[in-house]
ZAMARGU-4260 file (C-alpha; in steps of 0.2 Angstrom, whole numbers, plus 5000, padded with zeros to 4 digits):
<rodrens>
0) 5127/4963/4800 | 5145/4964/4794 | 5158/4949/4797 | 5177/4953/4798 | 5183/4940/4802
5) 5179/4939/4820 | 5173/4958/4820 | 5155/4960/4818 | 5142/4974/4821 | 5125/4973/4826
10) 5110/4985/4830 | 5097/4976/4839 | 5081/4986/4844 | 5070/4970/4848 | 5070/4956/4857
15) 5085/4946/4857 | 5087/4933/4843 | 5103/4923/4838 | 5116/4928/4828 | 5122/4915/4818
20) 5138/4918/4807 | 5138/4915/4789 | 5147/4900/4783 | 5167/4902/4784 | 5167/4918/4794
25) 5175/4910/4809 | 5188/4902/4796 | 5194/4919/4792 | 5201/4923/4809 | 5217/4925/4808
30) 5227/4908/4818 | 5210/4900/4816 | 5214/4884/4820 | 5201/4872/4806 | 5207/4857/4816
35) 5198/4864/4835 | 5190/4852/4846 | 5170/4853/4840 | 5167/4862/4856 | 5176/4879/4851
40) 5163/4880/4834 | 5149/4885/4843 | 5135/4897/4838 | 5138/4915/4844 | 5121/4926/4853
45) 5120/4942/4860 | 5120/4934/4877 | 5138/4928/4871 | 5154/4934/4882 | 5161/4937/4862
50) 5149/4954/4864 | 5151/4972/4873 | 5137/4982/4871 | 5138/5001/4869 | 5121/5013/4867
55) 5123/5024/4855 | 5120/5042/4858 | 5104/5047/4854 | 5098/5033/4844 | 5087/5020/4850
60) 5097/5004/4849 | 5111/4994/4856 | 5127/4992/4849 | 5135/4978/4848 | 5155/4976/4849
65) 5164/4958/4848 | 5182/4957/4856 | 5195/4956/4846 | 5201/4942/4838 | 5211/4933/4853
70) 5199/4937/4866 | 5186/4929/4856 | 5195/4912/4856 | 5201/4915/4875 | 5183/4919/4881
75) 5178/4901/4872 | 5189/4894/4885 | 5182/4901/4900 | 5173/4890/4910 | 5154/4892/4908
80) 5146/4901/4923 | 5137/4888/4932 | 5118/4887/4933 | 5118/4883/4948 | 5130/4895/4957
85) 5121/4904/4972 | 5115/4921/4968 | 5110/4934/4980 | 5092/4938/4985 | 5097/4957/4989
90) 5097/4962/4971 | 5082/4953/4963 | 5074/4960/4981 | 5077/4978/4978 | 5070/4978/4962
95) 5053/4971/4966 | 5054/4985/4980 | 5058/4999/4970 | 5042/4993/4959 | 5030/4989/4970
100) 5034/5006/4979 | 5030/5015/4960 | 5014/5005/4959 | 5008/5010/4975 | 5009/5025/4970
105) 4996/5023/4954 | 4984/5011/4964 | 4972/5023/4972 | 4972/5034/4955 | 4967/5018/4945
110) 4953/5014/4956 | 4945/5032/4956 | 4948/5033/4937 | 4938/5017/4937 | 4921/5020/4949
115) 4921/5040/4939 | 4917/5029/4922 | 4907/5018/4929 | 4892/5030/4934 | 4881/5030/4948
120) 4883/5021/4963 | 4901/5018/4958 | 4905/5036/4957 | 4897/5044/4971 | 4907/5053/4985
125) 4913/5038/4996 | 4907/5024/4988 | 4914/5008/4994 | 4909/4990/4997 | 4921/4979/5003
130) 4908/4963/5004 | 4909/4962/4985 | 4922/4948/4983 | 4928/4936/4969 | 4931/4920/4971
135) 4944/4917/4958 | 4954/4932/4967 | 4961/4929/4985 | 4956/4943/4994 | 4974/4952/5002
140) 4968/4956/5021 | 4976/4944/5032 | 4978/4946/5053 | 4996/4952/5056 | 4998/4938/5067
145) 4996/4927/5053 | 5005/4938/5040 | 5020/4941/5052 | 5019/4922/5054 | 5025/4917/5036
150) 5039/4911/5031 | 5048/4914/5015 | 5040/4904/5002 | 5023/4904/5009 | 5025/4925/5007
155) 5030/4925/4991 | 5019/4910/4986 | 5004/4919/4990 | 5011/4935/4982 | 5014/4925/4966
160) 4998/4918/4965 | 4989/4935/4968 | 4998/4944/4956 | 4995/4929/4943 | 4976/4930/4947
165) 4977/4950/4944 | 4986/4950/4928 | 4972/4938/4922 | 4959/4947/4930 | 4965/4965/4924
170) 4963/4960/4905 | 4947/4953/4908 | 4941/4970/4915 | 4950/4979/4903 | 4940/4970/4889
175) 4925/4972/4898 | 4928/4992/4901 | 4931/4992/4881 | 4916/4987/4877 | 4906/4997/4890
180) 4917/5013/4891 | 4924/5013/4873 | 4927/5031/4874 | 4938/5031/4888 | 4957/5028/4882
185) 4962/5035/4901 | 4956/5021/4909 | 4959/5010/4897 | 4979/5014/4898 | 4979/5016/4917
190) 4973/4996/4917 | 4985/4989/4904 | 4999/4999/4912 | 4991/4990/4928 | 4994/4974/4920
195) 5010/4976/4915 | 5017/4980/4931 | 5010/4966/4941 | 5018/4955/4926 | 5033/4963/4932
200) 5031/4960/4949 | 5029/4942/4946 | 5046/4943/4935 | 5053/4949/4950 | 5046/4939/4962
205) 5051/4924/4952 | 5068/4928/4952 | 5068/4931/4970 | 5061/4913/4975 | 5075/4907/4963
210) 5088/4915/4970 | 5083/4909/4986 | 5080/4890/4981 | 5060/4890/4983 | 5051/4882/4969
215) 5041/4894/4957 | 5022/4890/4958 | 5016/4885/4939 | 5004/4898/4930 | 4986/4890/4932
220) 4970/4898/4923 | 4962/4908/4939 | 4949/4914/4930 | 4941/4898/4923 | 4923/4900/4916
225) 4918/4917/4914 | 4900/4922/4910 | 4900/4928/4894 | 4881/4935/4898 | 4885/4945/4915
230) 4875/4962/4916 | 4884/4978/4912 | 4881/4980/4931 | 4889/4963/4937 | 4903/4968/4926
235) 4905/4984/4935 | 4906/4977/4953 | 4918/4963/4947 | 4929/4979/4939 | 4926/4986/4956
240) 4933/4972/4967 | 4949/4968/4953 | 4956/4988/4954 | 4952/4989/4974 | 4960/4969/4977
245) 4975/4976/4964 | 4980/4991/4978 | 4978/4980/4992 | 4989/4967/4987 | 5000/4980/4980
250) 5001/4988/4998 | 5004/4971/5005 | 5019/4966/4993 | 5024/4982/4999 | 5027/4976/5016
255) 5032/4959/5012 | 5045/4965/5002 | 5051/4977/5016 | 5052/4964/5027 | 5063/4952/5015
260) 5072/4968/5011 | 5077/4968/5028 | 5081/4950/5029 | 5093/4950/5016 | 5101/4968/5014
265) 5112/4971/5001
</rodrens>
């Protein structure tokens, strides 16, 4: 980090953090005036108007580019942009679209990676039992009727819950498939990458009940109490019903999706 007065430079490769000025570095612009309201000494982040950011070419980081001097001071002035100014549904929609299409794409790979490590019966031609259910996961088959029926935040609430459910449930199975597939870093990967995007989906399906005013459903502990002393066998069928439940309700976001999509086009 390098002051000039109101210059300053700054690669940032992490998250976000706070950049807080050294002492006397605002003092230093020129027509600074030491007598400002307190308002205009405020501490400057990389979410501040002060910044531009610029990628550097073939470097992995952003760089960081204050205004100049009088734009800093004019950008204090603005008016802060409003919390609670309305915000489209149409962007935070296409997003969540755009990656529950990709996921749909991975989701029968990830559940035939999974019944090949798991051994007989799991990986027999054709295997399937869709009896085997999980209480602490909601199952994603629902009548059209009923599914057509929904409105808004019921959709999206019981998306949310389900994809909380699954990120939960998709470490436990990827700890469990550690222990009894250790030597299987393909599966291992294909369920962390899993996880990660139905994390994503619930980021985007926040931001989507935001934007349209619906109240964002509080993470709860789905899981609960898990039987530490489940057979290798019980552990399978509950891996089972996780990767199969993770498609369906990766095909049903799908279409939910499509039909908010359509709702609020762009």
């Amino acid at each position: 980090m390098v002051w000039l007065g109101c210059q300053a430079v700054h690669a940032r490769r992490a998250v976000p953090r706070p950049l807080l000025p050294p002492p006397g570095a605002l003092e230093q612009v020129p027509g600074w005036n030491h007598d400002a309201p307190a308002f205009l000494h405020l501490t400057l982040t990389e979410a501040s108007p002060l910044y531009l950011a610029r990628r550097a070419p073939g470097l992995d980081a952003d760089l960081w580019f204050p205004l100049p001097a009088p734009f800093c001071l004019l950008t204090l002035l603005l008016p802060p942009h409003s919390p609670g100014a309305p915000i489209s549904p149409a962007e935070p929609i296409s997003q969540a679209y755009s990656l529950a299409l990709y996921m749909q794409k991975n989701t029968s790979t990830l559940l035939q990676t999974y019944l090949q490590y798991q051994g007989s019966p799991f990986s027999d031609p054709g295997f399937s039992a869709p009896e085997l259910q999980l209480s602490s996961l909601p199952p994603a088959a629902v009548s059209f009727k009923t599914w057509h029926a929904l409105d808004d935040g019921e959709r999206l609430g019981h998306a949310q819950g389900a994809f909380l459910a699954l990120t939960q449930h998709l470490q436990l199975v990827g700890d469990d498939q550690r222990d009894l597939n250790p030597g299987s870093p393909i599966l291992l990967t294909q369920l962390g990458a899993a996880r990660l995007r139905a994390q994503g989906l619930l980021g985007n399906m926040a931001a989507i009940m935001t934007a349209l005013g619906l109240p964002i459903p509080p993470e709860e502990d789905t899981l609960g109490v898990v039987p530490f002393g489940a057979s290798a066998f019980e552990r399978k069928c509950r891996g089972y019903v996780v990767t199969r439940e993770y498609g369906h309700w990766t095909d049903r976001a799908v279409r939910d999706l499509a039909l908010l999509k359509a709702k609020y086009p762009g």
